[in-house]
C-alpha positions as CSV (number, residue, x, y, z in Angstrom):
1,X,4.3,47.9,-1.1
2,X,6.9,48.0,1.4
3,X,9.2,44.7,2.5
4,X,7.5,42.6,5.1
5,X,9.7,40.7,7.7
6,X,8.4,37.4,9.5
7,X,10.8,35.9,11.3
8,X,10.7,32.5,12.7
9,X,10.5,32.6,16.8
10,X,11.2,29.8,19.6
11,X,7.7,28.6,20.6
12,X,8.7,28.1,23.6
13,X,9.9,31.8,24.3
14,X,9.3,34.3,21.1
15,X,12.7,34.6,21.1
16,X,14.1,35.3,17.2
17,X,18.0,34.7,18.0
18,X,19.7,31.6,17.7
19,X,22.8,30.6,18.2
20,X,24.3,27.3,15.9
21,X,25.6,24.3,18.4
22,X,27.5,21.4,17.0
23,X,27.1,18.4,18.4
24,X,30.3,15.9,16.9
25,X,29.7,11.8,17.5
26,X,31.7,8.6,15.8
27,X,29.1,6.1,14.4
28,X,30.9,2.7,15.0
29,X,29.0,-0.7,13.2
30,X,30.2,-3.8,12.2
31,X,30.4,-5.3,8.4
32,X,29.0,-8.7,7.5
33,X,32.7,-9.7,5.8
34,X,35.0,-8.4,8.6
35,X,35.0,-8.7,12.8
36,X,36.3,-5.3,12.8
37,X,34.4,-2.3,13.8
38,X,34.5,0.3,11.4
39,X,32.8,4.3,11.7
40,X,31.6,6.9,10.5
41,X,32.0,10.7,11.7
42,X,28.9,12.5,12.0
43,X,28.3,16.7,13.0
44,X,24.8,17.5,14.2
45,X,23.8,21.4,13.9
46,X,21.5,22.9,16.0
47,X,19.7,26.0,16.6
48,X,19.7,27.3,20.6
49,X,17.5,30.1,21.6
50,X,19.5,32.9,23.1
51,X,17.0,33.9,25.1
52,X,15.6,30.0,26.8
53,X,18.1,28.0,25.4
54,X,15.7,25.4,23.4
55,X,17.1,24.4,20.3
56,X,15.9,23.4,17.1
57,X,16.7,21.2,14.0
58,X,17.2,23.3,10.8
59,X,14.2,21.1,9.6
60,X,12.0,22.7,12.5
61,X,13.4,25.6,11.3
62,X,12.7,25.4,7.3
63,X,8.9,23.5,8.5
64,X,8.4,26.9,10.4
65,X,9.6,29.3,7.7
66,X,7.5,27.6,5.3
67,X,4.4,28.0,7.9
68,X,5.1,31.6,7.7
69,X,5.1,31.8,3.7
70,X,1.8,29.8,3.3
71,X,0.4,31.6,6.0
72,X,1.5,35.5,4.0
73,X,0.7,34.3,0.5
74,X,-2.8,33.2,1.9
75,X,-3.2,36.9,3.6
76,X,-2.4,38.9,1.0
C-alpha cells in the first residue's frame, strides 16, 4: 500500500497553505500585597490562509488533523 496524504484545509476556502502570524501582547494585573501593576508577556500563533486569509488556532488545527485520522482508520 502506497502513502496516503490528507491534509488539513481552510473550511472556509479549501485552501492547504498557511502562513504562521504572531500576535505579541503585555498582560498587566495587579497583586493583592502590592499597588503596583505587574505583567506578563504573552505571543499568540496563528495559522492564516494564503489563499482567504482566515486563520486558525493550532488547536483548530490539531482538532482537524485528528478528524482526518479517525475518519482514515475507520475507512480502511
Amino acid at each position: 500500500m502506497g502513502d496516503i496524504l490528507d491534509y488539513f484545509v481552510c473550511d472556509a476556502c479549501a485552501g492547504k497553505d498557511f502562513n504562521l502570524v504572531y500576535n505579541f501582547c503585555l498582560r498587566f494585573h495587579g497583586v493583592n500585597f502590592s499597588d503596583d501593576l505587574i505583567y506578563d508577556k504573552a505571543v499568540d500563533e496563528r495559522f492564516q490562509c494564503t489563499k482567504c486569509e482566515k486563520t486558525f488556532s493550532r488547536e483548530e488545527i490539531e482538532s482537524g488533523l485528528t478528524r482526518l485520522r479517525k475518519a482514515r482508520i475507520k475507512r480502511d
